[in-house]
N, C-alpha and C positions, 0 to 999 in steps of 0.2 A: 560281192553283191549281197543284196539283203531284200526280202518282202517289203516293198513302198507304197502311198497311195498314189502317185502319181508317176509314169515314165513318159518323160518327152522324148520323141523319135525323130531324127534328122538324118536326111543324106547327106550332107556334109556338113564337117564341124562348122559353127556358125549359123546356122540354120533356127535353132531352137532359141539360140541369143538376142536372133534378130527380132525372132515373130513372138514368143513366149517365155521370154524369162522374166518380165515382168506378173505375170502371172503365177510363173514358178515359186518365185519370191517373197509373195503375196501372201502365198499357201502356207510354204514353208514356217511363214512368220504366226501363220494358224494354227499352229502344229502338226502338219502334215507330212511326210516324207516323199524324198523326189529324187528319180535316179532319170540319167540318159544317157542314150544308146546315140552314136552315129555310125552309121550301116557304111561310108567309104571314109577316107582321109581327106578325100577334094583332094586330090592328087595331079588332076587334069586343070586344075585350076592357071591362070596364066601367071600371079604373083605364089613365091610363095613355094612349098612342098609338104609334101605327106607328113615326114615327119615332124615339120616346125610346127604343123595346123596342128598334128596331138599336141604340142606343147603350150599351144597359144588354148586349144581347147579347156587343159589339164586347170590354166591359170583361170579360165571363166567360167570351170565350173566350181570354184574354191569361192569366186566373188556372188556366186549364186547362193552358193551354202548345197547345192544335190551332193548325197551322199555319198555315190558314186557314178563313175562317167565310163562307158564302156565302147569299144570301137569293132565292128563284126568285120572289119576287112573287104569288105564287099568293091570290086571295081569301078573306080569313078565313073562315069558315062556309060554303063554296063550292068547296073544293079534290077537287073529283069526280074520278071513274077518266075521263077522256076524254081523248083520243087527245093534245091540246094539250099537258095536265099530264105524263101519260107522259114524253112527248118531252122535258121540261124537265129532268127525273128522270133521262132514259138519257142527257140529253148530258154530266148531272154524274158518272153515273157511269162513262162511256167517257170523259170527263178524266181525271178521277182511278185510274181503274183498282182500288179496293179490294178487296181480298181480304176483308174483313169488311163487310156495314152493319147498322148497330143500328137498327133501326126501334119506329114508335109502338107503344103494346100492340094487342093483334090483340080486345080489347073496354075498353069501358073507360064509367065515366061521361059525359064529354064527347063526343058522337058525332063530332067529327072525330077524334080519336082509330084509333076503329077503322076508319073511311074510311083514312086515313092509313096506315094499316099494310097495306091491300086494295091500294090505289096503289102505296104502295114494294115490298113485294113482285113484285107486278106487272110494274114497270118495271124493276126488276133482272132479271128472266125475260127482258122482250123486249129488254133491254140484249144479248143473248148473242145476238139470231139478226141475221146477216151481211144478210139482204134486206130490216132496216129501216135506213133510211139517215139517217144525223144528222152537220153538221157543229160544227166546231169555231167559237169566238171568229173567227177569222179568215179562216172559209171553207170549210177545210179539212175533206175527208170525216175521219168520225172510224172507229175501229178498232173491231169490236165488244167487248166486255168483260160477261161475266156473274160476280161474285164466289162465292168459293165458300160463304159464307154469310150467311144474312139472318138474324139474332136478335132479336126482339121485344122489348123493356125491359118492365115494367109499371109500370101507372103509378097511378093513383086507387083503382081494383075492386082486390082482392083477386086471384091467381089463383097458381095452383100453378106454381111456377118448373120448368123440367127442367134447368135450371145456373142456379149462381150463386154469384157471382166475391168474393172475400174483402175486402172495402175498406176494411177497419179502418184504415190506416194515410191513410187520403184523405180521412174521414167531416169534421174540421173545414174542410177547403180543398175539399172540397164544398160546405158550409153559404155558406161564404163567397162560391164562384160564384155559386150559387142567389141572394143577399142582392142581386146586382150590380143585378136586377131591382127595384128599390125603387118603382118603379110599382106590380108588382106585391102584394107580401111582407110581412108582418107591420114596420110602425115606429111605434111608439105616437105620435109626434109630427104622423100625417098624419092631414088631414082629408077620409078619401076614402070613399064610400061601402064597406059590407061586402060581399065576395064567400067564394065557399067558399074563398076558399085565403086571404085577405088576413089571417086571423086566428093570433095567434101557436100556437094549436092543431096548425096545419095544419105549420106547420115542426118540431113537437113529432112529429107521424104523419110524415113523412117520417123522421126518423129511427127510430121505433118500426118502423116498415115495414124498414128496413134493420138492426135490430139483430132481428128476426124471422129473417130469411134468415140475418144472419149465426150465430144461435142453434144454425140445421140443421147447421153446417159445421165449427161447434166454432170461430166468429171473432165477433168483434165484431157487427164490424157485416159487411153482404155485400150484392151489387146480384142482381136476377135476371132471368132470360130466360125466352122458351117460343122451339120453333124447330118448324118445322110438318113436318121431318122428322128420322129418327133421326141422333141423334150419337155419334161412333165415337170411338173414345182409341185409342193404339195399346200404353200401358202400363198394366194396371188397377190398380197399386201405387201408381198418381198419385192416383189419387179418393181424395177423404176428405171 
């Protein structure tokens, strides 16, 4: 791991694929750097297992270009606000030092979801204060670091964006990360039980969802965020 401008945060692998790699991508291609964390394996998941999702993960973050992809182990349907998981959270983010994280939606169908978003929030907050103490890989006290923002992706529900980033140009090398997942994801040739998402519908509403947003923007397609406080520009001839 390395100092980046940007860390997307997911409960499970897949996560960050579905709702913001087009955005990831976007950056990245601005010269920005980009790491991500998923806090479990999706282990609980009904297609699929732990270790195939790091594998599938390993391959979508390579199609993403992030620098590196990091996994805290955290228990699928079990990843609570307690003091343990925090700490796992502030060590990656006092690594890495980001100035941006993208986090879970702040509601959502899947109830780790919105856990997930209460947790990284959270953990970015007590990232910042000097009298919690967390060492590094090798021992090493670490530095404090609180970013200067936390943005929400949304993700399943429905919810009103307060930005959201133009990704028309990312929309098929999005689809394509997303696919890496074949565990999970629509392939007519598997014989896997049905889930909400496994169905080719569900790849169809992912992008319906993002050519929605991009509609508002006068783009294609577009990804969006909520952020739990107000956001400043410093030029208002940039909005459109």
């Amino acid at each position: 791991m390395e100092n980046i401008d940007i860390l997307a945060i997911g409960v499970h692998p897949d996560d960050v694929e579905l709702c913001c790699s087009g955005t990831l991508m976007k950056h990245i291609d601005h010269g920005y750097t980009v790491g991500i964390c998923d806090l479990t394996q999706g282990e609980l998941g009904t297609r699929g297992s732990g270790p195939l999702r790091l594998i599938e993960a390993e391959e979508a973050r390579k199609i993403i270009g992030a620098k590196f992809r990091v996994n805290l182990g955290m228990r699928d349907g079990f990843a609570e606000i307690t003091e343990e998981n925090l700490l796992k959270i502030i060590q990656i983010v006092r690594a890495t030092k980001p100035k941006l994280v993208l986090a879970n939606a702040i509601s959502d169908r899947h109830p780790d979801h919105g856990r997930a978003s209460a947790l990284i929030n959270r953990a970015c907050f007590l990232s910042g204060l000097m009298k919690i103490e967390t060492n590094d890989e090798n021992g090493a006290n670490q530095e404090k670091h609180r970013p200067d923002m936390v943005l929400n992706y949304i993700q399943d529900r429905h919810l009103d964006p307060d930005i959201v980033v133009d990704t028309s140009k990312y929309i098929e090398q999005k689809m394509e990360a997303i696919l890496c997942f074949k565990s999970q994801f629509y392939l007519s040739d598997k014989d896997e039980p049905e889930t909400p998402i496994s169905g080719k519908e569900f790849l169809d509403y992912v992008k319906a969802r993002d050519l929605t947003y991009g509609r508002q923007i006068g783009a294609n397609y577009a990804e969006g965020f909520t952020c739990e406080k107000y956001l400043g520009i410093d030029d208002l001839l940039k909005l459109r």
